[in-house]
RODO-2510 file (C-alpha; in nm, 4 decimals, decimal comma):
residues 334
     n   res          X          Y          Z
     1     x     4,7919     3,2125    14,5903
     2     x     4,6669     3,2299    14,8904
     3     x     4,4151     3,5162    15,0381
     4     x     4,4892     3,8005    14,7535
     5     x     4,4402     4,0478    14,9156
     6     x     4,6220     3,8751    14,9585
     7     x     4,3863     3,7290    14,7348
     8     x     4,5036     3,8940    14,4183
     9     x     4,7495     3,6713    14,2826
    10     x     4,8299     3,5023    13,9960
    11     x     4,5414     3,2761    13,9824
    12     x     4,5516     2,9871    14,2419
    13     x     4,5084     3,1133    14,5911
    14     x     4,8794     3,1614    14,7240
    15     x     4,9248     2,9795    15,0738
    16     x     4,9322     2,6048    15,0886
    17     x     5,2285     2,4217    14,9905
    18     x     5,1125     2,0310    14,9625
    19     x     4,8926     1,9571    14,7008
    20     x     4,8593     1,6983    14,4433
    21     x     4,9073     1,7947    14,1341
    22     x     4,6129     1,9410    13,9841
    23     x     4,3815     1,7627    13,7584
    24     x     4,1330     1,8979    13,5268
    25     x     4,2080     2,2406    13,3509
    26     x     4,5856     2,1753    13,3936
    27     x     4,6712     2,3667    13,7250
    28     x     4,4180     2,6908    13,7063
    29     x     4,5931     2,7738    14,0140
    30     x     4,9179     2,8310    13,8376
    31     x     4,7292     2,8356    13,4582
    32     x     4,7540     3,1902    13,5331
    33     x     4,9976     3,3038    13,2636
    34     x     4,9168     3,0222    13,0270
    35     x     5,2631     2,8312    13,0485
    36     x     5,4381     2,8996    12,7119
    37     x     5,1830     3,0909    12,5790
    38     x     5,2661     3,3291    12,8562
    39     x     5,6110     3,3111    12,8128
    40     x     5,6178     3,4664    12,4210
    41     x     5,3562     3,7413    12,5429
    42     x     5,5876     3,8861    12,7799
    43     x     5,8981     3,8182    12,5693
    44     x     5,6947     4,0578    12,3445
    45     x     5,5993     4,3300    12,6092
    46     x     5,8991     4,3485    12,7916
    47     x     6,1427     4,2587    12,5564
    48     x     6,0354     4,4623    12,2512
    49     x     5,8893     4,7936    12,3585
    50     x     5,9600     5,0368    12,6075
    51     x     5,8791     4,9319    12,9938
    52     x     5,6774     5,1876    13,1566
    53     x     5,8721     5,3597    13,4611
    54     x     5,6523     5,1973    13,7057
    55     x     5,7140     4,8501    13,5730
    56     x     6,0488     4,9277    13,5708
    57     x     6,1244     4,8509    13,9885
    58     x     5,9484     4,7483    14,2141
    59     x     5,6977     5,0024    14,4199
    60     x     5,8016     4,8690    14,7690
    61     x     6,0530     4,5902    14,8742
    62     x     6,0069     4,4203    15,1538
    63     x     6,2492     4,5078    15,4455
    64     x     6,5367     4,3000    15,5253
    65     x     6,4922     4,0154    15,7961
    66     x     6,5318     4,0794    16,1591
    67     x     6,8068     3,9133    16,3866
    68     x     6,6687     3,6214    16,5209
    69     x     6,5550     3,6783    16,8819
    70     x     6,5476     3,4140    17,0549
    71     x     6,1147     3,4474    17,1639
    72     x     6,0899     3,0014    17,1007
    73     x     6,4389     2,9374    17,2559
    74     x     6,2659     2,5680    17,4722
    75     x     5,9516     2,5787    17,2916
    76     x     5,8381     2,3113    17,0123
    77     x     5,6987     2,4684    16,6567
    78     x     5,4578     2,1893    16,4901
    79     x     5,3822     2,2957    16,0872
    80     x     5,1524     2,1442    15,8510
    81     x     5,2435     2,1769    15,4652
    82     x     5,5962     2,2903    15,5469
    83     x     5,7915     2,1675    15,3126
    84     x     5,7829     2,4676    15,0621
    85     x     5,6457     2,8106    15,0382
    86     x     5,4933     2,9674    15,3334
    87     x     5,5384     2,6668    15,5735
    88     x     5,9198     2,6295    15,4884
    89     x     5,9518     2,9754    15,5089
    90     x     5,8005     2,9481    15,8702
    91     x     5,9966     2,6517    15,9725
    92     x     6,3309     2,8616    15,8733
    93     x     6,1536     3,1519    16,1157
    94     x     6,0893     2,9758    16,4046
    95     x     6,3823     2,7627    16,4149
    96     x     6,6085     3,0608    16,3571
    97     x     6,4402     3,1808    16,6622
    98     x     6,5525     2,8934    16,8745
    99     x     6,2666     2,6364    16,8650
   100     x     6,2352     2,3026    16,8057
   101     x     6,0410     2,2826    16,4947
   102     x     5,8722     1,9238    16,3639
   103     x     5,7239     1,9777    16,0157
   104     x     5,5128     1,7239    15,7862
   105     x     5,4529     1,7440    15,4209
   106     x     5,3987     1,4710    15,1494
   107     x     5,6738     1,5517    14,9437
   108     x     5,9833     1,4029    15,0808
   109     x     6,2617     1,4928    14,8978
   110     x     6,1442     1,8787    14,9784
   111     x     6,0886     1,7681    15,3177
   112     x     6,4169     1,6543    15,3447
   113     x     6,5880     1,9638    15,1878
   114     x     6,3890     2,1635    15,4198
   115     x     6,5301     2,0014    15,7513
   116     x     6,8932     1,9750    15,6112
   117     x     6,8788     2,3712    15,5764
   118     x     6,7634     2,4203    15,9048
   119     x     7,0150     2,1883    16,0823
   120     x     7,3045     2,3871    15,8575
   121     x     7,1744     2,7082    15,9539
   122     x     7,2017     2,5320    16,3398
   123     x     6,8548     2,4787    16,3896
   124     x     6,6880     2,2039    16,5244
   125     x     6,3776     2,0268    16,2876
   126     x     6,2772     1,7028    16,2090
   127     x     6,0663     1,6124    15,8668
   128     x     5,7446     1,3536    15,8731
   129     x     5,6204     1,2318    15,5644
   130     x     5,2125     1,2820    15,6435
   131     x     4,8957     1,3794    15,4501
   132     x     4,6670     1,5614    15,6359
   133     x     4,3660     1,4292    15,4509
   134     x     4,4898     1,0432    15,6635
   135     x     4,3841     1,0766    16,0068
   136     x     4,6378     0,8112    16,0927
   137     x     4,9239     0,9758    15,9655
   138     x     4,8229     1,3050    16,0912
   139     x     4,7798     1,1700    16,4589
   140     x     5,1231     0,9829    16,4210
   141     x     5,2728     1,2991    16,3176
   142     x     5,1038     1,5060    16,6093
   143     x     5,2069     1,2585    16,8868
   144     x     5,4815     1,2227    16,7336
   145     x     5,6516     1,5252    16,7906
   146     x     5,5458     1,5396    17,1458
   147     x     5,7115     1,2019    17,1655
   148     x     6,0666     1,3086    16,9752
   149     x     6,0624     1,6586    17,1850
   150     x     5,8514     1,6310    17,4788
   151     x     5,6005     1,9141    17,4435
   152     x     5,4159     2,1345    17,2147
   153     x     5,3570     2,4706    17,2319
   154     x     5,2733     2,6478    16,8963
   155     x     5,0416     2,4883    16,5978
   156     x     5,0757     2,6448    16,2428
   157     x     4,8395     2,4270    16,0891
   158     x     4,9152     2,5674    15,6592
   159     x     4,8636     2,2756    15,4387
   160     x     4,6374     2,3504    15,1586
   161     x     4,5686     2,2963    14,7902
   162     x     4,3604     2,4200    14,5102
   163     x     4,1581     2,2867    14,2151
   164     x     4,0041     2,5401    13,9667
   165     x     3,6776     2,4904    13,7737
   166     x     3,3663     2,6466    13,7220
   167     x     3,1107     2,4874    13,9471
   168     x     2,9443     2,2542    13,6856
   169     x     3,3075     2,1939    13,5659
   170     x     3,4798     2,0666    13,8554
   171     x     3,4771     1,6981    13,9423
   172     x     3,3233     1,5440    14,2493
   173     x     3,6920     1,4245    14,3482
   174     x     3,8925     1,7576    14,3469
   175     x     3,6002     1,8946    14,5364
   176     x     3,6580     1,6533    14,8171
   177     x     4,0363     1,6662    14,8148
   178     x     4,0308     2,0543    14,8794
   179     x     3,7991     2,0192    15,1535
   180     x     3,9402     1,7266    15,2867
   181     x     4,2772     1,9042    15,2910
   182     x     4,2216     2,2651    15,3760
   183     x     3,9269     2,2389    15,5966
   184     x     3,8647     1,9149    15,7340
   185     x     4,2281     1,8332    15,7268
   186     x     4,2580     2,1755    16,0105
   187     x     3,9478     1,9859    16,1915
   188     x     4,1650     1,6539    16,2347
   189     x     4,5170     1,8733    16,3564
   190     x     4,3112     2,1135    16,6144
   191     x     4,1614     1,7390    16,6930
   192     x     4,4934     1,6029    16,7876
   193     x     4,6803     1,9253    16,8838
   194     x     4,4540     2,0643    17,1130
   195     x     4,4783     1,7709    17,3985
   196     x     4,8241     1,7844    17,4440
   197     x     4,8409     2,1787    17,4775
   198     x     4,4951     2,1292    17,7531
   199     x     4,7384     1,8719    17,9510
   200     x     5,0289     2,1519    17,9560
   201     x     4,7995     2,4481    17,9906
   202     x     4,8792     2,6489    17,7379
   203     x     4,9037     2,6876    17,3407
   204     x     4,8775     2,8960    17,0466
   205     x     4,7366     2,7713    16,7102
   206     x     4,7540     2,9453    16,3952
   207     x     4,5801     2,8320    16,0717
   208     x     4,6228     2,9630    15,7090
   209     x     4,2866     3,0700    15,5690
   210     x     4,1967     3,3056    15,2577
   211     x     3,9943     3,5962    15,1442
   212     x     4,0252     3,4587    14,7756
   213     x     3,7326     3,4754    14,5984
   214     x     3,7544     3,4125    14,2186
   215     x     3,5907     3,2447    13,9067
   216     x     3,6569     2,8602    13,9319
   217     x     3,7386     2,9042    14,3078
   218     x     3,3990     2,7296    14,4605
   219     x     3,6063     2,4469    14,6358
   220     x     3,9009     2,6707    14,7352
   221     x     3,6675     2,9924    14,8799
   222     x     3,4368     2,7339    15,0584
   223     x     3,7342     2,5599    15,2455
   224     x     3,8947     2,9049    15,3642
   225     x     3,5644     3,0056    15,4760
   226     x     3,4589     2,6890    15,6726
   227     x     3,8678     2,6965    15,8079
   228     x     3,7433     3,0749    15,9362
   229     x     3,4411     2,9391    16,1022
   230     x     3,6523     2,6442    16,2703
   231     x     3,8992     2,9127    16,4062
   232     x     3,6124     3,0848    16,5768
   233     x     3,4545     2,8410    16,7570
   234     x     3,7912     2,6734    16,8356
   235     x     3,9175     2,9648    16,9866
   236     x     3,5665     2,9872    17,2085
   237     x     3,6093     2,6086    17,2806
   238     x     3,9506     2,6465    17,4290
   239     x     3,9981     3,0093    17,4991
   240     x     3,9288     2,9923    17,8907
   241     x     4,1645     2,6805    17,8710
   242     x     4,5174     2,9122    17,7578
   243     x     4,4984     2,8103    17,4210
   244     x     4,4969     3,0726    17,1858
   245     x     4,2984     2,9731    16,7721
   246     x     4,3870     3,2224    16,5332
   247     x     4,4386     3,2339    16,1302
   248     x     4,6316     3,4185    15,9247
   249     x     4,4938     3,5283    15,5429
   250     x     4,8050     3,5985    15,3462
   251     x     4,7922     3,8373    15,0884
   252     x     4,9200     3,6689    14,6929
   253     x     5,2970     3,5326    14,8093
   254     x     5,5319     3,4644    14,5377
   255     x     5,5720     3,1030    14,6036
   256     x     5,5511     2,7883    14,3706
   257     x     5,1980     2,7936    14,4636
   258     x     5,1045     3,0783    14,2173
   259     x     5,3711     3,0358    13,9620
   260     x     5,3195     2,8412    13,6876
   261     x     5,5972     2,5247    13,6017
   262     x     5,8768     2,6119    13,3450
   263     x     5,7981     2,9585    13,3319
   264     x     6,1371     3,1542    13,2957
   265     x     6,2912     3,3788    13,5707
   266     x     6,2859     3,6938    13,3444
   267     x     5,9543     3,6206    13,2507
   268     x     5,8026     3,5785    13,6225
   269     x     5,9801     3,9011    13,7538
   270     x     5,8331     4,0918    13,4847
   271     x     5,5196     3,9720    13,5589
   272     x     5,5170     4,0353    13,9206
   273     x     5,6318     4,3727    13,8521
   274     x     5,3373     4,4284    13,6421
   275     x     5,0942     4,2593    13,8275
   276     x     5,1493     4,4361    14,1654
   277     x     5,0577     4,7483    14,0929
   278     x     4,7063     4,6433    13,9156
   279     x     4,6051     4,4116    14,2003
   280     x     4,7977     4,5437    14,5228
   281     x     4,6478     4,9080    14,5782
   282     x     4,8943     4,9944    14,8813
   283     x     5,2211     4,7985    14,8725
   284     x     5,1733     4,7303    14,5093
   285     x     5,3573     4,3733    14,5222
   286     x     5,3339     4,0475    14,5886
   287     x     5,4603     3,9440    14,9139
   288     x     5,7813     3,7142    15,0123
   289     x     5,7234     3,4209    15,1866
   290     x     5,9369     3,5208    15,4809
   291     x     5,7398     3,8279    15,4806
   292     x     5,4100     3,6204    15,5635
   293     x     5,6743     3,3858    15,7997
   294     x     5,7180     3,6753    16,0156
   295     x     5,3961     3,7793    16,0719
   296     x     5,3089     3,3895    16,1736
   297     x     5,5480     3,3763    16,4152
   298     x     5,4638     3,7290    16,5479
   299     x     5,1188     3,6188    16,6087
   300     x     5,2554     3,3240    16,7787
   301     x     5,4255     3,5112    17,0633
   302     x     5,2950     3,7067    17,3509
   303     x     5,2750     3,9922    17,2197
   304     x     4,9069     3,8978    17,0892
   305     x     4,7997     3,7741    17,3845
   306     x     4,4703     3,9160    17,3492
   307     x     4,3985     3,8022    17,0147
   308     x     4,1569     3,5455    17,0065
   309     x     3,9057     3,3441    16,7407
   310     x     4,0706     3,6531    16,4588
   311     x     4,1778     3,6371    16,1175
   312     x     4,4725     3,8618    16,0333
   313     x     4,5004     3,9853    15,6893
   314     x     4,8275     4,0067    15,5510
   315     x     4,7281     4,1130    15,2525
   316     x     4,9440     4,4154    15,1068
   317     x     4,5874     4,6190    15,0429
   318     x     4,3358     4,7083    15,2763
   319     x     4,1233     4,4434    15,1375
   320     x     4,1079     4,1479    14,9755
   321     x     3,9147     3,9419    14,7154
   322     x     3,7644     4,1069    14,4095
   323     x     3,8261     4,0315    14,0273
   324     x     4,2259     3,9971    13,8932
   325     x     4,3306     4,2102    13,6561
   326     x     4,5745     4,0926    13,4245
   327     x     4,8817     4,2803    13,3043
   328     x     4,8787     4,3442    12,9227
   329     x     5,0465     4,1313    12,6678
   330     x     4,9470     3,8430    12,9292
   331     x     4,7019     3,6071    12,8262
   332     x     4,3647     3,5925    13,0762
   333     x     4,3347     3,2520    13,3131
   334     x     4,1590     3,0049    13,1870
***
């Protein structure tokens, strides 16, 4: 997932939503439960024997959602890697909240879905195929929006991916694709964001980083840490200017970023109900995407006004990082 501690989750680091698919070890970000062989485990411990009281519901639930408000009523909401998880959720958020939100993702068809939603719900968003690793199609995309809506006011730069190997394990290529995506691929949208926000005078940017820190996690840990180090100085480079840089770590979010393909619905809520408790020492849960959603858009208004160069953990815990622990009857990562 993405930080567990948000950086507790069930293997991959939770945020980012446009990835290739994995190659090597066959997803260790969502290896977690060991696809089928996960699936007959829990069949066996929740199915067969008698489910603890604790496993049984869920510690804490996350509260219901808010009215809309109306804070980005005029305002234009750019989002990279919003076209599932985190950044969809987000989209939803701010458009529900009256902005003009322009999103980019490379899967289309999810892209699509995304807008359609928002436009039924009454929103207004428009979907751009991009890859933030292309600086072409990530400047395109930038000026683009300024160009369909005439402005741009808040940055949620999210797209990420993961590829899990121990160090001597991982090839050269996945290595470059995470940093190229999560770290260098924030460099290029600060890059293009920032010069239209220093012509209007203002802006907010918000990045997705990590606290995840866990075996096979070299390329993944290094990106969130250079994206923390990029949010620093950004926010010292343009601070003065009224542009706020800022990131978010969100704690493990149960989005298709952790869970593993094909596993059943049964079988993934009794995991999560296992799994929170071990790994989440205060809410005891993963967290909902609109959950992390919320808290993006919160940082995006004025009520943070004096939050510069930070990186807000979301993380359910007081901390984040540290080893996974596995619920029984599931099989370890591999």
């Amino acid at each position: 997932m993405s930080t567990d501690g948000q950086n507790t989750g069930p293997h991959r680091p939770e945020h980012a939503d446009e990835g290739p698919r994995r190659t090597g070890p066959r997803r260790g970000r969502r290896a977690v439960l060991g696809l089928s062989a996960a699936a007959a485990g829990a069949a066996a411990v929740f199915g067969a024997t008698t489910v603890p009281a604790y496993l049984a519901a869920t510690p804490t639930n996350p509260p219901p959602p808010a009215p809309p408000e109306g804070r980005f009523a005029g305002k234009v909401v750019l989002i990279t890697g919003g076209t599932s998880g985190i950044g969809a959720a987000a989209a939803h958020a701010f458009a529900a909240e009256g902005a003009r939100v322009s999103f980019c993702g490379r899967r289309a068809h999810l892209g699509e879905q995304v807008r359609r939603q928002i436009d039924e719900a009454g929103g207004t968003a428009r979907y751009v195929p991009a890859d933030v690793r292309n600086p072409e199609q990530l400047q395109r995309f930038v000026d683009g929006t300024v160009e369909a809506y005439g402005r741009l006011d808040v940055a949620v730069n999210n797209a990420g991916i993961t590829r899990t190997a121990a160090v001597h394990e991982l090839a050269l290529q996945d290595w470059t694709d995470v940093l190229d995506t999560n770290a260098r691929g924030v460099f290029l949208a600060i890059k293009y964001e920032v010069p239209h926000m220093l012509r209007a005078g203002h802006g907010i940017i918000v990045c997705t980083t990590s606290e995840s820190r866990r075996p096979g996690g070299a390329a993944y840990t290094a990106s969130k840490q250079a994206l923390k180090g990029i949010v620093e100085a950004a926010a010292m480079d343009y601070g003065h200017r009224g542009i706020r840089v800022n990131a978010i770590a969100p704690g493990t979010t149960d989005t298709p970023f952790v869970r593993p393909d094909g596993l059943p619905d049964v079988v993934w809520e009794a995991f999560k109900r296992a799994w929170g408790p071990l790994n989440v020492s205060a809410l005891q849960r993963m967290a909902t995407p609109q959950e992390i959603a919320r808290a993006v858009v919160a940082l995006s208004t004025d009520d943070f006004s004096y939050l510069a160069g930070s990186t807000v953990l979301v993380g359910g815990s007081p901390y984040g990082g540290g080893p996974m622990r596995m619920p029984p009857g599931f099989p370890e990562r591999q």
